[in-house]
C-alpha positions as CSV (number, residue, x, y, z in Angstrom):
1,X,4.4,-28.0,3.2
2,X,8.3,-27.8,4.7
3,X,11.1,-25.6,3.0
4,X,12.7,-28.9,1.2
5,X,8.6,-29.9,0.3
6,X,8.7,-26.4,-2.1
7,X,10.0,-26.4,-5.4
8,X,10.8,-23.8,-8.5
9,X,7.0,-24.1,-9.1
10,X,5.9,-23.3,-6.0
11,X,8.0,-20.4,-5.1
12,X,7.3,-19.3,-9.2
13,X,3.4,-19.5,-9.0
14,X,2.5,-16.6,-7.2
15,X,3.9,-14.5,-9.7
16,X,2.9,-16.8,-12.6
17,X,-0.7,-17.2,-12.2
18,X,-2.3,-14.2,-11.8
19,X,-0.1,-13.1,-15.2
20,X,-1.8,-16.4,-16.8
21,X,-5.1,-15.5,-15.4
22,X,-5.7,-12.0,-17.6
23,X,-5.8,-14.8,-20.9
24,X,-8.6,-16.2,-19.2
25,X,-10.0,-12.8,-18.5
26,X,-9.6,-11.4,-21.8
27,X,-11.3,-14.5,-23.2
28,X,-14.1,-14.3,-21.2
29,X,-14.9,-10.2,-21.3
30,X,-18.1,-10.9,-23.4
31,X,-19.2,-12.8,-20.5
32,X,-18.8,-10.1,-17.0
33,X,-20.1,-12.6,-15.0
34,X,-17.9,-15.1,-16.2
35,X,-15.0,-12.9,-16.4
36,X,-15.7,-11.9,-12.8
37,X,-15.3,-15.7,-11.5
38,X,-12.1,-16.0,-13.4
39,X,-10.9,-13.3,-11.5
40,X,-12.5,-14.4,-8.0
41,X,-11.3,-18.2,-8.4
42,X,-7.8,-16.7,-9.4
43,X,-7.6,-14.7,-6.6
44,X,-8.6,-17.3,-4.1
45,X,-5.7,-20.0,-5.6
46,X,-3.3,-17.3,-5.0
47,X,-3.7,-17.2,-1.2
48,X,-4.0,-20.9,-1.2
49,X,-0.1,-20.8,-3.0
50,X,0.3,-17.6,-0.7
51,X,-0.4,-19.3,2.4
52,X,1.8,-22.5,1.4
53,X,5.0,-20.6,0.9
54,X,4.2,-18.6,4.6
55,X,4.1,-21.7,6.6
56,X,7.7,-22.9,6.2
57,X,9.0,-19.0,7.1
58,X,7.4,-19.1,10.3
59,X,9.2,-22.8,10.8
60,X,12.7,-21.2,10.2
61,X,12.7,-22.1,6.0
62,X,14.1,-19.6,3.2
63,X,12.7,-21.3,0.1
64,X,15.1,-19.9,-2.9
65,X,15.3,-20.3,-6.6
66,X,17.8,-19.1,-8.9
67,X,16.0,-18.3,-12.5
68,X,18.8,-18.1,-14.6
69,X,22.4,-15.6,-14.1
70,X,22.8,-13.2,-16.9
71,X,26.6,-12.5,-15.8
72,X,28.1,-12.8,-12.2
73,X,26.2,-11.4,-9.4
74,X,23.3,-10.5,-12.1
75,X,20.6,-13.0,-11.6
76,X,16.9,-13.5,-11.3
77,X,16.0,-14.8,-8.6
78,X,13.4,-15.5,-6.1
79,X,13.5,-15.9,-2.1
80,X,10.6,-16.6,0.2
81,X,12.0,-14.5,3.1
82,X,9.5,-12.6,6.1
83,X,9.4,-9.6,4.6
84,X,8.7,-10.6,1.3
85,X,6.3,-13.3,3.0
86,X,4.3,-10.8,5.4
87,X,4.0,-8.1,2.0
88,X,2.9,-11.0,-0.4
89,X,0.3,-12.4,2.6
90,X,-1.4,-8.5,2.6
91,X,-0.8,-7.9,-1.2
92,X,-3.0,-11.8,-2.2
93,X,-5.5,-11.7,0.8
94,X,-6.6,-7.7,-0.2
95,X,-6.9,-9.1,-3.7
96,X,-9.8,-11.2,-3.1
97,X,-11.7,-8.4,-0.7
98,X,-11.1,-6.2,-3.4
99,X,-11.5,-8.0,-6.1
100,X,-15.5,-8.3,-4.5
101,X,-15.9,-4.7,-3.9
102,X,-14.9,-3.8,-7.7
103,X,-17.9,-6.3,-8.8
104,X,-20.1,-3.6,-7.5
105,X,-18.4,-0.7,-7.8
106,X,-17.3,-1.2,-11.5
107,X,-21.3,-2.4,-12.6
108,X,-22.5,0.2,-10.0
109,X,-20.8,3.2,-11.4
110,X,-21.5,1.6,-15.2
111,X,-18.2,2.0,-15.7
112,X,-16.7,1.0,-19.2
113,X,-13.3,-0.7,-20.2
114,X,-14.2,-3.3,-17.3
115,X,-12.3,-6.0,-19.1
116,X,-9.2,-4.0,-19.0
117,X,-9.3,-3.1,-16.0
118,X,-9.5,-6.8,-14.4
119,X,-6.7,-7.9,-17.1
120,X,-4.3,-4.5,-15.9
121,X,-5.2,-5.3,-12.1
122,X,-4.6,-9.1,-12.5
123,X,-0.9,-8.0,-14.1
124,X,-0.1,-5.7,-11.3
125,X,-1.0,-8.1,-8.3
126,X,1.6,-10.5,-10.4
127,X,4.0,-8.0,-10.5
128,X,3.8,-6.9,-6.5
129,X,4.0,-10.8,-6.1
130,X,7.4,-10.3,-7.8
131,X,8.2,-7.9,-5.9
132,X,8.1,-9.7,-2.8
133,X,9.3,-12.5,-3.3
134,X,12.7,-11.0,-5.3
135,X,15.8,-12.7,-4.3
136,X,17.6,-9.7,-5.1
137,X,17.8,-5.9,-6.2
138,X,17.8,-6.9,-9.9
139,X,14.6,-9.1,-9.9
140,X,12.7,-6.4,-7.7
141,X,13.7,-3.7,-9.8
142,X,12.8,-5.5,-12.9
143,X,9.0,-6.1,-11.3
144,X,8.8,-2.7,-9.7
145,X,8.4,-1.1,-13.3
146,X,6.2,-4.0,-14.5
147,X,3.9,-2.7,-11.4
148,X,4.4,1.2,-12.5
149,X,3.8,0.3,-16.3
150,X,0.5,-2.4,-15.6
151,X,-1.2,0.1,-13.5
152,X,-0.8,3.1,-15.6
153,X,-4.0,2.4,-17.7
154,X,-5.7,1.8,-14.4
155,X,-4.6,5.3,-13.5
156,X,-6.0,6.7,-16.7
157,X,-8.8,4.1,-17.3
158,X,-11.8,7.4,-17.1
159,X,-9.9,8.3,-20.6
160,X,-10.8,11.9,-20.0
161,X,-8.3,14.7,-19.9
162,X,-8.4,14.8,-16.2
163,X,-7.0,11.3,-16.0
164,X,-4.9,11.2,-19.1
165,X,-3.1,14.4,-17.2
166,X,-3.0,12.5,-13.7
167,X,-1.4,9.8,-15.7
168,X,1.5,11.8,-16.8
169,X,2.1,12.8,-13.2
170,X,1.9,9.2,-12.0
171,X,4.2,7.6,-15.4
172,X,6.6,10.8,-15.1
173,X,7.7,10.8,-11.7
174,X,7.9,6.7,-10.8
175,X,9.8,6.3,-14.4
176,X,12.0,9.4,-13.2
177,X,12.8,8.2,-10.4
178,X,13.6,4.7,-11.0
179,X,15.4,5.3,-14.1
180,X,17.4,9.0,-13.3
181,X,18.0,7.2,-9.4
182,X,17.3,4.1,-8.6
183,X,18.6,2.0,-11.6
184,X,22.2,4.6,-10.7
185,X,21.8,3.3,-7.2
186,X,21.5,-0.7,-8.3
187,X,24.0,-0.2,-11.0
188,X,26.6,0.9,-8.5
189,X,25.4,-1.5,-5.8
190,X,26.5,-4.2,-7.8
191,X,30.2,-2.8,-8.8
192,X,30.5,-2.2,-5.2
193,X,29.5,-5.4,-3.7
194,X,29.5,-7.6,-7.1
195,X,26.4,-9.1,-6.3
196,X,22.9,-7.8,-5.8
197,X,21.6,-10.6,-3.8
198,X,19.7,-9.5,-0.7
199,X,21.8,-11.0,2.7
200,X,20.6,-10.5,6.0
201,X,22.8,-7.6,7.3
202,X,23.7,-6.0,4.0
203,X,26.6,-6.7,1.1
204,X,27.9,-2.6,1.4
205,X,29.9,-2.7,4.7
206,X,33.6,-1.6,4.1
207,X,33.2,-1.5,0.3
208,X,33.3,2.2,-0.1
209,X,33.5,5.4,2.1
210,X,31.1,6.6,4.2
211,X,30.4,9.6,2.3
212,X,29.8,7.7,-1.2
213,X,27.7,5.2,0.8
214,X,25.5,7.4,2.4
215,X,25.0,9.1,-1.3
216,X,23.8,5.4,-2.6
217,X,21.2,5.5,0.3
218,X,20.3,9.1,-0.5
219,X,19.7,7.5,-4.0
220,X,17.8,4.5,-3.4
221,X,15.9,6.4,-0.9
222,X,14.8,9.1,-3.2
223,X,14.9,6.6,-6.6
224,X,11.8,4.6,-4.8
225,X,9.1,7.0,-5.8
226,X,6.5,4.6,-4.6
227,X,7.1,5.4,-1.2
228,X,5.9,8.9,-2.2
229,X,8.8,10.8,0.3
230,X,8.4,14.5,-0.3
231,X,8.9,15.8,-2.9
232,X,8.7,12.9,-5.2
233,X,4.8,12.2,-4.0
234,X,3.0,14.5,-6.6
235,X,2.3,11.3,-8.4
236,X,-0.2,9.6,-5.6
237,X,-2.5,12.7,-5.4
238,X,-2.2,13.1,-9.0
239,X,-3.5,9.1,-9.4
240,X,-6.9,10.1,-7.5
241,X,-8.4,10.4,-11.1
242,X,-8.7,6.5,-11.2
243,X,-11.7,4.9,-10.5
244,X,-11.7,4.1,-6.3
245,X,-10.8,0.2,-6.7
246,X,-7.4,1.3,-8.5
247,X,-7.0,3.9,-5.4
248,X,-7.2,1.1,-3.2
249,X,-4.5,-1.1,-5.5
250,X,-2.8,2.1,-5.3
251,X,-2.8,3.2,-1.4
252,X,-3.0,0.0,0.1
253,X,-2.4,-3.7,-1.7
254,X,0.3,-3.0,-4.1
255,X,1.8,0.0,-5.6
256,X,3.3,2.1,-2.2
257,X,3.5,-0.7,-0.4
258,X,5.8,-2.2,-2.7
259,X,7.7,1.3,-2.8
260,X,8.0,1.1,1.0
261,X,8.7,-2.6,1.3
262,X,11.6,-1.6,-1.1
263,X,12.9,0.9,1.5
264,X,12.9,-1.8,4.4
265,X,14.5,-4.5,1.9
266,X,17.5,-2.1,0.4
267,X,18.2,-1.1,4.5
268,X,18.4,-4.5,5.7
269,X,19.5,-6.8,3.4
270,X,21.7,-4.2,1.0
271,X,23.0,-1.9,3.7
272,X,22.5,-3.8,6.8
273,X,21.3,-1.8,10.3
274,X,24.6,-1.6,11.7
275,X,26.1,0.2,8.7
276,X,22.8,2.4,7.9
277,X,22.8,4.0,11.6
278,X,26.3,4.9,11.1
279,X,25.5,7.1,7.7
280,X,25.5,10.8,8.3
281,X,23.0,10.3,5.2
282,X,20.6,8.5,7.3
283,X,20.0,11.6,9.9
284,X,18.9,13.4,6.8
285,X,16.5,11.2,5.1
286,X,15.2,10.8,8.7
287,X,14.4,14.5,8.7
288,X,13.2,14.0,5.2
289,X,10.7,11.1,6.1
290,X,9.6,13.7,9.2
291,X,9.3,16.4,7.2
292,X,6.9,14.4,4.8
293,X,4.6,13.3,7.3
294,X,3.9,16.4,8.7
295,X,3.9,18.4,5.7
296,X,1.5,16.2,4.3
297,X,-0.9,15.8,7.2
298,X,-1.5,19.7,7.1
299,X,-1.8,19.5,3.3
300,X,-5.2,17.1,4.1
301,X,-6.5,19.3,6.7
302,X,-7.3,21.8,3.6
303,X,-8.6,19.0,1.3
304,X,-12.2,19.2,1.0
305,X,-11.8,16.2,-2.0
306,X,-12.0,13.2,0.2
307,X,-9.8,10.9,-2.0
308,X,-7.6,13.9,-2.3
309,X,-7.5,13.7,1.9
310,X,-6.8,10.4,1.8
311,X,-3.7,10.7,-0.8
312,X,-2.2,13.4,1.2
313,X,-2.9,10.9,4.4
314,X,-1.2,8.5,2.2
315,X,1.7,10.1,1.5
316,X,2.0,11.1,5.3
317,X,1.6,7.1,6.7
318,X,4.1,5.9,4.2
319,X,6.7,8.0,5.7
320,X,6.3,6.2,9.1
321,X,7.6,2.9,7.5
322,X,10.5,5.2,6.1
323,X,10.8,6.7,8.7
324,X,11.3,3.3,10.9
325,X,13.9,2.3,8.2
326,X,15.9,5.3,9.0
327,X,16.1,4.7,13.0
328,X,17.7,1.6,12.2
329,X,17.2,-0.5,15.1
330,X,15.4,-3.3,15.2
331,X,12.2,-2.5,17.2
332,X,11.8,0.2,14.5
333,X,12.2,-2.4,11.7
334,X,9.2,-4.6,13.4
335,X,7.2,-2.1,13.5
336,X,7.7,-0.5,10.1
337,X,7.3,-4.3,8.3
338,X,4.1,-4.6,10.7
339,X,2.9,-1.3,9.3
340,X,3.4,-2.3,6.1
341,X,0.0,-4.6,6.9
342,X,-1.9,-2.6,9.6
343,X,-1.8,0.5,7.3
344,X,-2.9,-1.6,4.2
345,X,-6.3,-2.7,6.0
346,X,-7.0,0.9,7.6
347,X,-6.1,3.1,4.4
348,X,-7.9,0.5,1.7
349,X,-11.3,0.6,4.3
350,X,-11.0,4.4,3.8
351,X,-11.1,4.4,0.1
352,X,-13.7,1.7,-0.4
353,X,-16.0,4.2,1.6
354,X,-15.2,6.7,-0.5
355,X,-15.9,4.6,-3.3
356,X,-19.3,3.5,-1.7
357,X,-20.2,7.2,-1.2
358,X,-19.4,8.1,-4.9
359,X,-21.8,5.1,-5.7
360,X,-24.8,5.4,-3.6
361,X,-25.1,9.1,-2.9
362,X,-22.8,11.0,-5.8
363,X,-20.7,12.8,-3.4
364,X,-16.8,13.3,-3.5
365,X,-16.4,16.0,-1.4
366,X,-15.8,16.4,2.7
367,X,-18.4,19.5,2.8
368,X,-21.1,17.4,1.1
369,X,-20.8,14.5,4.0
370,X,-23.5,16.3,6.8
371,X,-25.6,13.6,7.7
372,X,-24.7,10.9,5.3
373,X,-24.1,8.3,8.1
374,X,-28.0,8.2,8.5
375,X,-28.4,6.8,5.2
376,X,-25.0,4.9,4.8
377,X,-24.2,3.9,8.5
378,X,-22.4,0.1,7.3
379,X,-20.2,2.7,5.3
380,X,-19.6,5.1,7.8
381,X,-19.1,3.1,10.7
382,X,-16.4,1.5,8.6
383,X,-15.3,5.0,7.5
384,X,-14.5,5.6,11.7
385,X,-13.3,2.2,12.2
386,X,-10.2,2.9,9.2
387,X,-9.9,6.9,10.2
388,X,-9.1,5.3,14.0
389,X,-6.7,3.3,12.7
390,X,-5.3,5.9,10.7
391,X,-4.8,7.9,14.0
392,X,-3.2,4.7,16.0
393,X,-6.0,4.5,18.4
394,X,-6.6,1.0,20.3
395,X,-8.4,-1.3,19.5
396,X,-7.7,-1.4,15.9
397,X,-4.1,-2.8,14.1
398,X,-2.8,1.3,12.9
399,X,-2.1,1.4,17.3
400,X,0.0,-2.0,16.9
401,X,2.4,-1.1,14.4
402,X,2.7,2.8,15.4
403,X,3.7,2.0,19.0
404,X,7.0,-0.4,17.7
405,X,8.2,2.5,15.4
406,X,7.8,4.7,18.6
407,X,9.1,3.0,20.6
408,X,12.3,2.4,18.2
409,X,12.7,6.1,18.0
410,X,12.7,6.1,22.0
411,X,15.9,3.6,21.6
412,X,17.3,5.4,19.3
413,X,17.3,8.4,21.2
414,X,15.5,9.7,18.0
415,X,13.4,12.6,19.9
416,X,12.5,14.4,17.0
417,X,10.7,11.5,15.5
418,X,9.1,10.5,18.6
419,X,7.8,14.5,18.5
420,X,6.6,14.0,15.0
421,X,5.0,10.7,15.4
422,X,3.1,12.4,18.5
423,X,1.9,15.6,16.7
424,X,0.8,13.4,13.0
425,X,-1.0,11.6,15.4
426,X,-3.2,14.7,16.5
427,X,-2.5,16.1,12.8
428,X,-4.8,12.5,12.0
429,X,-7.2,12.9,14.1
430,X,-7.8,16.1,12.8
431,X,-8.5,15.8,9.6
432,X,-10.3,12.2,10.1
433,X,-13.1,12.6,12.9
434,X,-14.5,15.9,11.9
435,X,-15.5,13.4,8.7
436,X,-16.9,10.9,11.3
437,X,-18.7,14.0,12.9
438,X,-20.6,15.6,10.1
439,X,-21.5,12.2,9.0
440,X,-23.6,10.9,12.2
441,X,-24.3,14.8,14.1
442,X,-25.0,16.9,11.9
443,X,-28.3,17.0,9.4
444,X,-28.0,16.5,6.2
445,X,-28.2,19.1,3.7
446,X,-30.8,17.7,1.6
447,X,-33.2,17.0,4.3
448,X,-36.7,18.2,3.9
449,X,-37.0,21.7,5.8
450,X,-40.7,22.6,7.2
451,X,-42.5,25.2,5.3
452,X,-40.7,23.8,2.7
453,X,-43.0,21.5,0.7
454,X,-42.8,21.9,-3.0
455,X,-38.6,22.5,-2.1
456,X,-38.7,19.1,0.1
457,X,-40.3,17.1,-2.2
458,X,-37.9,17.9,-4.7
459,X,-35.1,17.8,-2.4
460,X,-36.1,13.9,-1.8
461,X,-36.8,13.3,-4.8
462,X,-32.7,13.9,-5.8
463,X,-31.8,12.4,-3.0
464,X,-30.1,9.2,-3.3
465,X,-31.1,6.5,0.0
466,X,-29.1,3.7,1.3
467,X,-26.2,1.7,1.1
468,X,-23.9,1.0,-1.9
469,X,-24.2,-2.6,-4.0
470,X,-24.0,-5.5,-1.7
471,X,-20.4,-6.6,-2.6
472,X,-19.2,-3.2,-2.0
473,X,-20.8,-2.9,1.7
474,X,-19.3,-6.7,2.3
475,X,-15.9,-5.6,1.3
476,X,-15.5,-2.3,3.3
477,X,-17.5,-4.7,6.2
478,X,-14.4,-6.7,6.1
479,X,-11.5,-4.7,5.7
480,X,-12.7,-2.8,9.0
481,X,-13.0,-6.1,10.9
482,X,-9.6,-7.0,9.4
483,X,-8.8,-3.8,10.8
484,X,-9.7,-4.5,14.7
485,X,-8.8,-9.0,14.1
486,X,-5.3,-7.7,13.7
487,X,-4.9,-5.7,17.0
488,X,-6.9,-8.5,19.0
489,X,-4.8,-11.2,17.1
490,X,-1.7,-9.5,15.8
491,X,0.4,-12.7,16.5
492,X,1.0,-13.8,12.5
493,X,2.2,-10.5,11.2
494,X,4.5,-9.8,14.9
495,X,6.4,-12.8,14.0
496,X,7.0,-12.6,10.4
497,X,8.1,-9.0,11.4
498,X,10.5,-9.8,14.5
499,X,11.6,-12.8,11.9
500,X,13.0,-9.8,9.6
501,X,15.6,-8.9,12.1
502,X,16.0,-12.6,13.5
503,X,19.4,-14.6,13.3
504,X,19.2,-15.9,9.7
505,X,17.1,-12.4,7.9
């Protein structure tokens, strides 16, 4: 399929089916086995039409449709670009692996609602489809709130006070932000420029002073809560209440990856890199991004919650893809759009193991971990697989991606973020391996103890043995080999990245 091969439907599909598909799902929730292959076979089409709109970006084709124009320079449109292409590649693919591991997970941990959930998760993948393949600032904002408002019953789906609480967090800040912020931010975007279209180098440049400028990207910035910069993040830890599939729609297929796409797409194609070096603003939401990963990396070091260490590790890895949009060169925009991917494998092996852990052995916190490798090595071994990534260690894809945004900050003469990016690196590592160590080196807690019979035989007799459901052990299996194929074979997602910056966007 060539760029003049693709038409309205093609580019419209993507977004289209999985919203088509939670009919069928709804209509078949009597049936969970049914329902489930609705949601498999839908899943699987949508990296066929994925993978048809890709092939012409890598050949030098922008594929574009205009929806309709509500007034001049307001439209909806869509536009297969690499960005968009390379987030809507990671966003599809991780809906399949995902969509296995909930099979298990879901029936596993009896969970109820399990209709829902597949109809809520089928309308968010749709929306993050939007999302990526938006034309311009209009259509993605318009999507970005379908994303926020599909996956608040996900967020809240336990239904007890816990969640509905977590839920405000997560509904109050994204709505706060896109509505007291961003909407501002698009609003006067489009009586600057007249047009919210997204152009390779930016639509802003000589339209207003530097000053007012630099406040719109302080806005837009700040208005993309999804990207979870500090101290609009309260929402992601606040989410950990969902079951562990949503934290892995959450953290790593849609919902901040579409926050920090955003950040890369308004810095390229609304401000351009020329004009975003130049804003005094820029220097500050640098420090800002900075500030978040590190403050954040020391806020997981005293999580003993493990999802709650993984949010906070979250919130911190985000930052590195704002942080690359704020150096505003281009080896820093590769590896930002590179990380969007690497991160997405790393972060969603982490919670699936997390989720395998709450399955097979009841446990949720770091301190209960001693020994659990023993029993759950598949698990763990794809627990250190994701936390290396996670630190940017070779051979797996988190080194790939880290090493572009550091060397961008070397270019820019950027030392402060070259600092940071060293010291969240050991920040990482510190509050990843000690997981990986009490897992394989130390004994575990419930192990019988001699002289100890009537207490052993009790103690084994409560203690859960073995490895999570099948599809859940396949699923974190093949995220952590995603994890290692991409820094062996990065060559797909390096040249939809360097094709961000290339002649032509």
């Amino acid at each position: 399929m060539n760029g003049a091969a693709i038409g309205a439907w093609d580019i419209c599909l993507p977004v289209l089916l999985p919203m088509a598909a939670t009919v069928l799902i709804g209509l078949t929730g009597r049936w969970p086995n049914l329902r489930e292959a609705v949601t498999l076979i839908t899943s699987g089409v949508l990296v066929y039409l994925v993978v048809g709109l890709i092939q012409p970006v890598f050949e030098g084709a922008r594929p574009d449709i205009l929806l309709f124009e509500m007034m001049p320079g307001l439209s909806i449109r869509f536009t297969v670009e690499p960005l968009g292409a390379l987030f809507a590649g990671v966003a599809s693919f991780l809906w399949i692996i995902t969509s296995i591991y909930s099979i298990g997970y879901m029936r596993g941990h009896h969970e109820k609602n399990q209709t829902r959930f597949y109809i809520c998760f089928a309308i968010a993948i749709g929306s993050a489809m939007g999302v990526a393949l938006a034309g311009n600032m209009l259509t993605l904002f318009v999507f970005y709130e379908v994303l926020t408002f599909s996956t608040y019953p996900l967020v809240t789906h336990a239904g007890t006070d816990e969640a509905r609480l977590g839920g405000r967090t997560y509904l109050g800040v994204l709505v706060f932000t896109s509505i007291c912020l961003q909407l501002p931010a698009v609003i006067w975007t489009w009586y600057l420029a007249g047009t919210l279209d997204f152009t390779p180098g930016g639509i802003l440049e000589g339209t207003a002073s530097p000053e007012l400028l630099g406040a719109l990207f302080v806005l837009y910035v700040f208005g993309i809560g999804k990207a979870a910069v500090m101290p609009f993040h309260r929402w992601l830890p606040a989410a950990m209440v969902a079951p562990t599939p949503v934290s892995a729609l959450l953290h790593a297929v849609a919902v901040v990856k579409a926050g920090v796409f955003t950040v890369l797409k308004i810095t390229y194609f609304i401000f351009g890199l020329e004009l975003a070096s130049t804003l005094a603003t820029g220097e500050f939401l640098l420090y800002a991004a900075a500030a978040t990963i590190l403050i954040a990396s020391l806020v997981a070091l005293r999580q003993d919650n493990l999802k709650r260490r993984l949010a906070y590790s979250t919130v911190s890895q985000l930052s590195y893809i704002v942080l690359a949009a704020m150096l505003a060169n281009e080896l820093a925009m590769v590896g930002g759009g590179m990380h969007i991917a690497m991160h997405a494998f790393g972060k969603i092996t982490l919670f699936f193991c997390a989720g395998a852990i709450l399955v097979a052995a009841h446990k949720t916190e770091v301190s209960q971990l001693n020994g659990i490798g023993r029993r759950m090595p598949w698990t763990m071994g794809a627990f250190a697989v994701g936390s290396i990534s996670m630190i940017g260690v070779p051979p797996t894809a988190g080194f790939v991606s880290k090493w572009y945004i550091l060397i961008g900050a070397f270019e820019s003469q950027q030392f402060i973020a070259v600092l940071v990016i060293v010291a969240s690196t050991l920040l990482n590592a510190a509050y990843l391996l000690p997981i990986v160590y009490v897992a394989f080196f130390k004994k575990p807690d419930d192990e019988p103890q001699p002289n100890s019979h009537r207490g052993s035989i009790g103690a084994a007799a409560r203690a859960p043995h073995g490895e999570a459901p099948l599809s859940v052990v396949l699923a974190l299996v093949a995220t952590a080999a995603g994890t290692i194929i991409l820094f062996l074979f990065p060559g797909s997602v390096l040249t939809l990245a360097q094709q961000i910056v290339a002649s032509g966007g």
